[in-house]
C-alpha positions in Angstrom: -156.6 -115.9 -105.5 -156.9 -113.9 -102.2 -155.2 -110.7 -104.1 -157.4 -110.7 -106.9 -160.7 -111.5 -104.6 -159.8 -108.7 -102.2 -159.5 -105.9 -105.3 -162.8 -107.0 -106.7 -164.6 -106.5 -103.6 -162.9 -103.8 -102.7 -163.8 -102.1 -105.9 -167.5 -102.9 -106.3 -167.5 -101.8 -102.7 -166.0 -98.7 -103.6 -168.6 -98.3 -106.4 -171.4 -98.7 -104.4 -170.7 -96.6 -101.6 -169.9 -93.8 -103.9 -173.4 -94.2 -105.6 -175.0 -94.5 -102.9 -173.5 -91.5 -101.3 -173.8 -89.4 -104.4 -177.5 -90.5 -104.6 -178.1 -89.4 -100.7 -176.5 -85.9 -101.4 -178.2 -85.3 -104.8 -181.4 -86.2 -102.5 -180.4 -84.0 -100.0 -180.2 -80.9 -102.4 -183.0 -81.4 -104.8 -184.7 -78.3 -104.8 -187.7 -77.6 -102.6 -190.2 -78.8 -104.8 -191.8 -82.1 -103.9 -192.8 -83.0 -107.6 -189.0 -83.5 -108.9 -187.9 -85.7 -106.0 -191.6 -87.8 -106.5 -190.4 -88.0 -110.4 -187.1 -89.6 -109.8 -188.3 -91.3 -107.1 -190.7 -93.2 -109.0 -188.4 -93.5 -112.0 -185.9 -95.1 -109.7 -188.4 -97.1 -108.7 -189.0 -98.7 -111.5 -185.6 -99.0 -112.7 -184.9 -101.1 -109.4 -188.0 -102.9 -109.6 -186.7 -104.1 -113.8 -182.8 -104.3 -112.8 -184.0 -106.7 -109.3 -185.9 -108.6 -112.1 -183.6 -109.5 -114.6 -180.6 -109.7 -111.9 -183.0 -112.6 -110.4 -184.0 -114.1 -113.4 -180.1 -114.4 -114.6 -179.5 -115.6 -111.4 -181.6 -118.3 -111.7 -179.9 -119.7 -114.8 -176.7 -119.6 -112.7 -178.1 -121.7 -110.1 -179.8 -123.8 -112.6 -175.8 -124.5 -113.6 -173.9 -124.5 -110.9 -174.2 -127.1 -107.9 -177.0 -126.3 -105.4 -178.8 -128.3 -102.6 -181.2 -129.3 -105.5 -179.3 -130.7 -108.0 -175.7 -130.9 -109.5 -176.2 -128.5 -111.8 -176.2 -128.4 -115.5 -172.6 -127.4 -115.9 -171.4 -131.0 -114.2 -174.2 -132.8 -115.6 -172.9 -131.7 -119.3 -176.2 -130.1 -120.3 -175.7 -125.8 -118.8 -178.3 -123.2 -119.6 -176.8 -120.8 -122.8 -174.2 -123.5 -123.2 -170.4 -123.0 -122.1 -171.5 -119.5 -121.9 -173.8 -120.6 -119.2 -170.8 -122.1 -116.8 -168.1 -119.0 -117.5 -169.3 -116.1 -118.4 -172.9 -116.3 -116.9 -172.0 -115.4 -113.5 -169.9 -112.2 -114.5 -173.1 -110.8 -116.0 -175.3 -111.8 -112.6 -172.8 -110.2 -110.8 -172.9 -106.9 -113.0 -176.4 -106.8 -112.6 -176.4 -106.9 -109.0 -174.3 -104.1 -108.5 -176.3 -102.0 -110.6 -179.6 -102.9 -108.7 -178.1 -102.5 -105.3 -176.7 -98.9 -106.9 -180.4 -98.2 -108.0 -181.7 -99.7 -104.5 -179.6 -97.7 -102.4 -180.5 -94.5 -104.6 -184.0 -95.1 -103.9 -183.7 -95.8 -100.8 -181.6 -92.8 -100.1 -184.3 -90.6 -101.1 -187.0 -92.4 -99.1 -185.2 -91.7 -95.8 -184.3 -88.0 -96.9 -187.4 -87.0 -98.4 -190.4 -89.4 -97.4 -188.6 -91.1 -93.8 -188.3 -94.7 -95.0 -190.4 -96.7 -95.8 -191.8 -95.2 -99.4 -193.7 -92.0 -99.8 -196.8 -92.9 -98.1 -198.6 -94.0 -95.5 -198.7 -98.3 -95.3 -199.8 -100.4 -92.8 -197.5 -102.7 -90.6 -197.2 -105.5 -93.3 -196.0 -103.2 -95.9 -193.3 -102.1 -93.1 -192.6 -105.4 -92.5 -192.2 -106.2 -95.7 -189.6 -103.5 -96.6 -187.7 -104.4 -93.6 -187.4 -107.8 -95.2 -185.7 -106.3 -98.6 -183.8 -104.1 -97.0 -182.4 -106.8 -94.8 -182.2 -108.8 -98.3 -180.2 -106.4 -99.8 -177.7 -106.1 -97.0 -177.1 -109.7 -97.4 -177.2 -111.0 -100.7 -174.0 -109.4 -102.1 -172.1 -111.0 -99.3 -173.7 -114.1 -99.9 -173.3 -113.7 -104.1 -169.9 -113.4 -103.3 -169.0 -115.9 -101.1 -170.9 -118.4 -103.3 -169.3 -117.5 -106.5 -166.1 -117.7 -104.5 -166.3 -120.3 -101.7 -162.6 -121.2 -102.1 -161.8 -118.1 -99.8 -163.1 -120.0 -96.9 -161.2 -122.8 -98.5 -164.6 -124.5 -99.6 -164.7 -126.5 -103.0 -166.8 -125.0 -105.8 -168.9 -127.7 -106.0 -169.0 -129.1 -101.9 -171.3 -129.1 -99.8 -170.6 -125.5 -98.4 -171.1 -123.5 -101.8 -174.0 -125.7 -102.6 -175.6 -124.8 -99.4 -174.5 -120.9 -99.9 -175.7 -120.7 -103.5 -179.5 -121.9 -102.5 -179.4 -119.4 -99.5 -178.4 -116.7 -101.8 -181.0 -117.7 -104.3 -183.9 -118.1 -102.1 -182.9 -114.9 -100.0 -182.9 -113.5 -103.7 -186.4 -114.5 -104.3 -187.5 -113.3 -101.1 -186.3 -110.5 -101.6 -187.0 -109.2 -105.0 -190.7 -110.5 -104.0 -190.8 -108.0 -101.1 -189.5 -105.2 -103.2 -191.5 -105.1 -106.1 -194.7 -105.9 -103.7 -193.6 -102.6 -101.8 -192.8 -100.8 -104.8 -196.0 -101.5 -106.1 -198.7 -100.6 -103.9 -196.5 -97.8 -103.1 -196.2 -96.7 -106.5 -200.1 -97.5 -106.8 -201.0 -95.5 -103.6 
C-alpha cells in the first residue's frame, strides 16, 4: 500500500511542478508584447475556470458515493451514482481532473505574478484580493486533502470511519469554496 501511494504522489507531484515551472518560464519569455500574454492569459482562464467546473461537479458524484458526514453514501447504501462505475472507477477520473486544473491554475497563475503581479491583470478592490487569496489557499490544500481522503488508510484510517468521512466533506466543501472564489475572480477580472 505505502509503496504504491508514495509513487503516485510522487509522480503527480512531479507533473505538476514541471507544468507549473514550464508555464512560469514560458511566461517569463513571452515576447514583449502585452497582447499575447493577455491572449493566453485569458484562454487559460477559461480553461481553469471549465476544468475547476467539471473536476467539482465529478467530485460531487464521488461524495455523493462514498461515506461523508452527510450520509453513508450511495456505494454502501447499494444505490451509487453511474452504477459500479460510480464506486471504482469514478474517483480515478476526479483525480485526473484535478491534476489538470491545478496544472491550468498554476499556469495562470504563473503568468499573473510574472506579467500582471498577482492578483489578475487589473486593478480590484480588497474583496476581490481577498477572494483570490481564498483560492489560492484552496488550491494549496485540496490535493492534499483529495488525497488523503481517497486514501485515509495511510494514516491507518478505515475507508468508511469517521476520519475519511470527516476528510472527504472538508475536501468537498473547501472544493466548493474554492472553485466559487475562482470563477468569481476570474470573472470580473475577465469582465474588467
Amino acid at each position: 500500500m505505502w509503496p504504491a501511494m508514495a509513487r503516485t504522489l510522487a509522480s503527480c507531484l512531479v507533473v505538476v511542478t514541471l507544468l507549473a515551472g514550464t508555464a512560469r518560464a514560458s511566461a517569463q519569455t513571452v515576447p514583449a508584447t502585452n497582447g499575447d500574454v493577455d491572449d493566453a492569459h485569458t484562454a487559460l482562464q477559461i480553461a481553469t475556470m471549465s476544468y475547476m467546473t467539471v473536476t467539482a461537479t465529478i467530485g460531487t458524484f464521488v461524495a455523493m458515493n462514498k461515506p461523508t458526514l452527510f450520509g453513508d453514501g450511495g456505494c454502501l447504501q447499494g444505490d451509487p451514482v453511474f452504477g459500479d462505475y460510480g464506486c471504482r472507477g469514478l474517483s480515478a477520473l476526479h483525480g485526473l481532473g484535478a491534476v489538470v486544473t491545478l496544472a491550468l491554475y498554476s499556469a495562470t497563475t504563473a503568468i499573473e505574478f510574472a506579467e500582471y503581479g498577482w492578483p489578475g491583470r487589473h486593478d480590484h478592490d480588497a474583496f476581490f484580493d481577498a477572494t483570490s487569496v481564498v483560492h489560492l489557499a484552496g488550491m494549496a490544500l485540496l490535493p492534499l486533502l483529495g488525497l488523503i481522503s481517497a486514501v485515509p488508510a495511510v494514516f491507518g484510517a478505515s475507508p468508511t470511519g469517521g476520519f475519511a468521512r470527516t476528510m472527504r466533506t472538508i475536501h468537498l466543501i473547501l472544493a466548493y469554496l474554492t472553485a466559487g472564489s475562482y470563477i468569481s475572480t476570474a470573472a470580473l477580472d475577465l469582465s474588467a
